[in-house]
C-alpha positions, 0 to 999 in steps of 0.5 A: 585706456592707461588709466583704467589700467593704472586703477585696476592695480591693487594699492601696495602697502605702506612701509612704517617710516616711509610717507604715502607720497613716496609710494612706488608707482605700479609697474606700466605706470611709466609707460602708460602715457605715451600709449594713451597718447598713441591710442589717441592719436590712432583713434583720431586717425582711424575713429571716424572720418575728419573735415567732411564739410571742409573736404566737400567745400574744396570739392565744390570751390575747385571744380567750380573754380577750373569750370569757370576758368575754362569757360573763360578762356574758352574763346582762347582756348586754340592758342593756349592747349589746342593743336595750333598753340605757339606752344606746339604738341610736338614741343610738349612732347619733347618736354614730357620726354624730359620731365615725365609729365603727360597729358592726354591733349597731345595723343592727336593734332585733330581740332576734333579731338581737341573739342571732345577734350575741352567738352569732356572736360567741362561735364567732369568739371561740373559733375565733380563740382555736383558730386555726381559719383565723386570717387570716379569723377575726382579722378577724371577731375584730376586727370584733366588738370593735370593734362590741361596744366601739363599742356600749357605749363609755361602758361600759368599765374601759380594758381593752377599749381595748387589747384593741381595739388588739390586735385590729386589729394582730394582724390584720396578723400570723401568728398562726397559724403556732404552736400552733393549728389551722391548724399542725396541718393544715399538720402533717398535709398535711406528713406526708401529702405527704413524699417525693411530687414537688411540680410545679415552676412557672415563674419568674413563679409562683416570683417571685410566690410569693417576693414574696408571701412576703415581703410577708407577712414585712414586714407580720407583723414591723412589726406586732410592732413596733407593738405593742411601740411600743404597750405601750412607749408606754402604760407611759412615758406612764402613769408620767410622768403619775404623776409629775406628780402630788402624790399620787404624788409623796408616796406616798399615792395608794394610799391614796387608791385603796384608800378609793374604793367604786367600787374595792373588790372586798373592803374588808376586804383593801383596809383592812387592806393600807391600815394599812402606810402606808410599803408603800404608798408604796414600792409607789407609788415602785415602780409609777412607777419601773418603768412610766418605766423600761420602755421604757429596759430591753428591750434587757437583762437587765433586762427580764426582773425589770421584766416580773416586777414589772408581772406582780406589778402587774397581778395586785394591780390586778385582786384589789385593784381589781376591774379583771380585764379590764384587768390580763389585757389588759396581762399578755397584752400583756406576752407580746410582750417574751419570746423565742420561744426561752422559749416553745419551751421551756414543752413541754419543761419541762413535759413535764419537771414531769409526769414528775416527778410520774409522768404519762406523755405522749405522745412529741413530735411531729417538727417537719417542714421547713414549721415552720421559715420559710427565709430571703429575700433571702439574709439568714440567720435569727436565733439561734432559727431558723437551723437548715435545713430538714428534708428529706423521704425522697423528696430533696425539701428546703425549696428545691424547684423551687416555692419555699419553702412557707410555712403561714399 
């Protein structure tokens, strides 16, 4: 917009002895960059939803990741949250009293009561990992990881921490505008509707409807960047605390590591990968070097070998650590950092593997207009996006009369 202004303004005249490159600049001319650079910015913000991939794999990795979790400590399930825990409601009270945590696993000592929470919390896990309603079930979702990590708060590998974290930022996203339940029914009312007349309303309702749209714009998009801060700031901080340390610092923390009973899923592995000492200290000097330097590469080509080397990290924590929980919760967090244009592809490309190998698929569905978010306040969309919107048979395209449709 700054430079359509600065061209805009008639050219001066030149004074006799004073060179056109000494010309004045137009008045606004100064400050028209950083306007440029705040309309961008606000366009960013409010131009169309960011990460909608990306959102929607951390809604399908966190709720499968607690359903898994909960189904495998369902066996134990009495001795970690239930009524007969070492760690008695009585005692979780006290320190809710004193912290201001709650959880709604302590409102009755009925075994009863406790089975209906553990059984509820299952169906929201799976529902919201579907995306079946995902605004209502993103909140259930985070009201029951917070009650059963409130409830056994002693009991954790720090994993649940950031499973915690993402539960109550994904509720201010939309998390269900791809691949889930809900992009299926918009799909099929979609379908149903093509080319009907949609009611025109007046210009109240259209006002309402456009700010309604943009404020669920805003709030998805400084969700996604809380939780990119979020992660940046949990690898910066991590690996600047190893750097402050002696054992890191001369390569055997490790080894030390690997000799800790309480970290040895198999000690035969752990032993045998400890006899390679200038391995281990290089794979220490890597581990810190890459977690400082994450926050520094997301805006290059880097990003992408990093991202490589934390999913190798994560996946060697939780064979060689025994820390499943933590290593998943910090992979699926990683998935943030990946453009929705790398996962517009994955059907593609397999779709591509399993006619390679002779497994015959469906043909793809067509993307109707409503998959595709329009632009508000005038502020074209991104590289991935900014195709129009499909128009029905009926003539009725995304702009109609009624303002732009949006799923959830």
């Amino acid at each position: 917009m700054g430079s359509e202004q600065i061209r805009e303004v008639p050219a001066t005249a030149v004074a006799p002895g004073r060179s056109a490159d000494r010309t004045p600049l137009a008045a606004g001319a100064g400050s028209g960059r950083p306007l440029t650079r705040a309309g961008a910015l606000w366009g960013l913000v409010t131009g169309r939803p960011v990460s909608l991939y990306a959102t929607s794999v951390l809604r399908i990795g966190y709720g499968s990741l607690y359903l898994v979790f909960l189904l495998r400590e369902f066996p134990h399930r009495h001795e970690i949250w239930g009524p007969g825990s070492p760690w008695t409601p009585a005692l979780a009270a006290q320190l809710f009293h004193q912290t201001g945590w709650y959880s709604v696993l302590i409102l009755s000592d009925s075994p009863v009561y406790f089975e209906l929470c553990y059984a509820l919390a299952l169906v929201t896990c799976a529902l919201f990992m579907l995306g079946w309603r995902t605004r209502a079930t993103s909140v259930l979702f985070a009201v029951v990881v917070t009650s059963f990590h409130a409830r056994a708060i002693f009991m954790t590998d720090g994993g649940d921490n950031l499973v915690l974290l993402m539960a109550l930022y994904l509720v201010l996203t939309s998390c269900g505008r791809r691949w889930s339940l809900d992009a299926r029914r918009k799909r099929i009312a979609a379908a149903r509707t093509d080319g009907m007349p949609r009611p025109a309303g007046n210009s109240s309702v259209r006002e309402l409807r456009a700010a309604r749209i943009t404020l669920t714009t805003v709030v998805h998009n400084c969700a996604v960047f809380v939780i990119a801060a979020q992660v940046c700031f949990l690898y910066g901080s991590a690996g600047l605390y190893k750097v402050q340390g002696s054992f890191w610092g001369d390569g055997t923390a490790l080894h030390y590591v690997l000799h800790l009973d309480l970290f040895q899923p198999w000690p035969a592995l752990s032993h045998f990968l400890d006899q390679y000492p200038i391995v281990i200290a290089a794979v220490g000097y890597l581990t810190v070097l890459t977690q400082v330097a994450f926050p520094f590469v997301l805006f290059g080509r880097l990003k992408y070998p990093v991202l490589v080397m934390l999913l190798s990290m994560h996946v060697g924590i939780a064979v060689l650590l025994g820390l499943p929980l933590f290593s998943g919760a910090m992979i699926i967090a990683d998935a943030v950092f990946l453009p929705d244009r790398f996962y517009a592809v994955l059907p593609r490309l397999g779709r591509r593997t399993a006619l390679r190998f002779g497994v015959r698929l469906p043909a793809p569905r067509q993307e109707t207009g409503l998959g595709t978010v329009p632009p508000q306040g005038g502020h074209p969309g991104g590289p991935e996006e900014r195709q129009p919107m499909s128009r029905p048979a009926g003539g009725h395209g995304g702009s109609s009369p009624s303002g732009p449709t949006v799923t959830r």
